[in-house]
N, C-alpha and C positions, 0 to 999 in steps of 0.2 A: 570607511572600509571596516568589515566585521574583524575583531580580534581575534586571537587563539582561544581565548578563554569564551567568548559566546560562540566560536564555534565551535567546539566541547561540548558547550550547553546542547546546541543544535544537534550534534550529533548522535546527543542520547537519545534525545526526544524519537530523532530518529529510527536508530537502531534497537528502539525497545517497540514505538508506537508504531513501525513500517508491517510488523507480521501481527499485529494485536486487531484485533476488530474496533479498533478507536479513529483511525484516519491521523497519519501523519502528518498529512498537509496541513489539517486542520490546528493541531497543536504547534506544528511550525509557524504557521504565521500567528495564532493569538498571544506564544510566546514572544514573537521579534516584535507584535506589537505591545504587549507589556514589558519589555522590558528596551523601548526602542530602539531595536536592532534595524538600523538605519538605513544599510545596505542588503539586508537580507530581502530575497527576491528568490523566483523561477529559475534561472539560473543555480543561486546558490542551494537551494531543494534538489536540484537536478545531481549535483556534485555530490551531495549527501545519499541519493539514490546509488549511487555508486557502491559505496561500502556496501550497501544490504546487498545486494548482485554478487557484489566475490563471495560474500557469509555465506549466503545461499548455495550460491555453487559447491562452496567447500562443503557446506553440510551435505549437502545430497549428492557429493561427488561419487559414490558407489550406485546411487539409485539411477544417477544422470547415462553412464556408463552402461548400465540395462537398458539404459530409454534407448541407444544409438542404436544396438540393435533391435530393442520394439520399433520399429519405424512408423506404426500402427499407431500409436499412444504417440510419439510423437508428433504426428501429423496433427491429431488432436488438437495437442498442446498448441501448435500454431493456429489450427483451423480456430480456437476460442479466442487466439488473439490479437486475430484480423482485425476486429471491429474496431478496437481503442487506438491503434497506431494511426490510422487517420483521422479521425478523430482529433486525438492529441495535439499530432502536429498542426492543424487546422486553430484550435487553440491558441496554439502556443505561439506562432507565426502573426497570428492576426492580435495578438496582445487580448483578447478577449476572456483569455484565461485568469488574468490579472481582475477582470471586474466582478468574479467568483470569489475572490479572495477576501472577502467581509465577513466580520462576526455575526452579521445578522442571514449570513446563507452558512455559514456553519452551522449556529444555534439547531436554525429548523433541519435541516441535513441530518444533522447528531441525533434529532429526536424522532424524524419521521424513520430514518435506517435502523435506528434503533429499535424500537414496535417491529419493524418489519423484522429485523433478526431476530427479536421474541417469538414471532409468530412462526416465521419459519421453522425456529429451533426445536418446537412442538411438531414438528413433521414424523411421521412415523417411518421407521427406514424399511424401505421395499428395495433397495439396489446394493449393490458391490460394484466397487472400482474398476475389478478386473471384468467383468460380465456386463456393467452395465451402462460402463463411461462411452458413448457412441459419440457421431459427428455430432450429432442433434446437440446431444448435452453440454458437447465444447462451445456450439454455437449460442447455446441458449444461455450459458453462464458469460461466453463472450460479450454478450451487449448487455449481461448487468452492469461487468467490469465496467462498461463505457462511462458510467455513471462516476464511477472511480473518480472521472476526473474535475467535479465539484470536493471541494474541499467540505470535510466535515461528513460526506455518506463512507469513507475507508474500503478501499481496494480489496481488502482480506473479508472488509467484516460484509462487501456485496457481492462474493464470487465465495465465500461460507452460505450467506443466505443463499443465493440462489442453487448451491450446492444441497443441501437441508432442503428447498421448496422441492427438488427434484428426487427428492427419496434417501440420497446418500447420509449415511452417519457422517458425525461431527468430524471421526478423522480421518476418512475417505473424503469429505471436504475440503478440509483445512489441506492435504495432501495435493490435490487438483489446483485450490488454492494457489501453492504456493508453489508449485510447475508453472503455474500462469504469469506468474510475479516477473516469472526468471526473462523470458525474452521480453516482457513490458517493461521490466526496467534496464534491460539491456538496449531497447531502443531509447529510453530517457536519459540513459547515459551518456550514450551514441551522442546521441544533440546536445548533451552539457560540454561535451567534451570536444566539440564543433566549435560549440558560441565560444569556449575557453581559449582555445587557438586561435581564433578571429580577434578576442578581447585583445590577446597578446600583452598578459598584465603578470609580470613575474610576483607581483604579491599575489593574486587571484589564484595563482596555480600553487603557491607554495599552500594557502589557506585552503586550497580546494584538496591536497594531499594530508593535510590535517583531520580533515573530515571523513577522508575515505577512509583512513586506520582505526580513526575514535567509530565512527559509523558499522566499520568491519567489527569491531571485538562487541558493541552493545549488538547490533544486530545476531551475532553470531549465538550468542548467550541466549537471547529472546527465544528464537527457534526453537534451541534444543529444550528451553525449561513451558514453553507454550505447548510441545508435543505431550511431555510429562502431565502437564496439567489435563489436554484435552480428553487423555485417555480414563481420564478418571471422572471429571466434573462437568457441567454445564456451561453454558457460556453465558448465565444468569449473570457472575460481577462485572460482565463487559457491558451486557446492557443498562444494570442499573447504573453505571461508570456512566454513559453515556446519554441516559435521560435525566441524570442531576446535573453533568456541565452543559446542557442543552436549557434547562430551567435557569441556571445561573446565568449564561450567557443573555437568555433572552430577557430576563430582570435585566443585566445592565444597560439593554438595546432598549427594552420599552418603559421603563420606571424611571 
């Protein structure tokens, strides 16, 4: 069973790499695997998804509250994310998601999404949020998301690309983005906190309220200093962040 203190660890990883264009999955598992995190699993991912879901909320609890009554922009927001919740569960149910979780489908993941958000990020913006976020667009950044669910391509950083391939600037992306986040991981939570009450493991639950407060305060932090960043720079250190632990990883896979 994971400790308090690597699930601390976990939590960071979390709560900093969940809104970054790096893929949280990814880092979650090559940490539990260097540092053999014995029990760390799908499940305990799931429980760490948790915290980023209230941060989120919290953060954008004024924008959330316009959205109820755009109903317009909200519909959106679900219509882009239809695609992954079946998906997921299909996944996640059939344990298929578990034979994703290798260094050697990270590596490539981290390096082919990577080029791809290069290329992207080079898009020229033709669109606004307010005028130009249609079904089409929810739909179309919807099934990048789907992608999301290989560890090592990061949720944020294919639903920014596809956000960027579609015309939108960086923070009209990153914004879409992370509207999408909110009921994806509200449904990932949904199921951790399912299989948690099936488990019926008073350590799993006390360790999984561990995660959500350490998860909540790094997530929370990420957000608001990622906004600050976006508005100003490129997403140039994310990529190169991600095509050096893509050459590393794959050195340790093929060499």
């Amino acid at each position: 069973m994971l400790s308090s203190v690597e699930i601390l660890i976990l939590s960071a990883i979390q709560g900093i790499s969940e809104f970054l264009p790096v893929s949280s999955a990814a880092h979650l598992v090559l940490v539990s695997k260097y540092y053999a995190f014995t029990n760390q699993s799908v499940l305990i991912d799931i429980c760490l998804h948790l915290g980023s879901l209230i941060a989120i909320i919290v953060y954008f609890r004024n924008d959330l509250f316009h959205l109820i009554k755009n109903k317009k922009f909200l519909i959106k927001i679900f219509i882009g994310t239809i695609p992954i919740i079946p998906v997921g569960y299909i996944l996640y149910q059939t344990r298929l998601i578990d034979q994703l979780r290798s260094i050697e489908v990270i590596g490539w993941m981290s390096l082919i999404f990577g080029i791809l958000l290069y290329v992207s990020d080079r898009s020229k913006v033709t669109k606004k949020i307010d005028a130009n976020f249609t079904n089409r667009s929810a739909i179309f950044i919807g099934l990048f998301q789907v992608l999301a669910l290989i560890p090592g391509v990061s949720r944020t950083g294919i639903t920014i690309t596809s956000g960027r391939m579609l015309g939108f600037n960086r923070l009209d992306s990153t914004k879409i983005s992370f509207f999408l986040s909110i009921p994806t991981l509200a449904a990932a939570s949904l199921l951790g906190i399912y299989n948690i009450y099936r488990e019926a493991s008073t350590e799993l639950n006390f360790l999984a309220i561990i995660a959500v407060i350490f998860s909540f305060i790094f997530s929370y932090i990420t957000i608001a200093l990622f906004f600050i960043f976006i508005k100003k720079f490129s997403l140039s250190i994310f990529i190169i962040y991600r095509i050096a632990l893509s050459f590393f990883i794959l050195g340790i896979v093929y060499l």
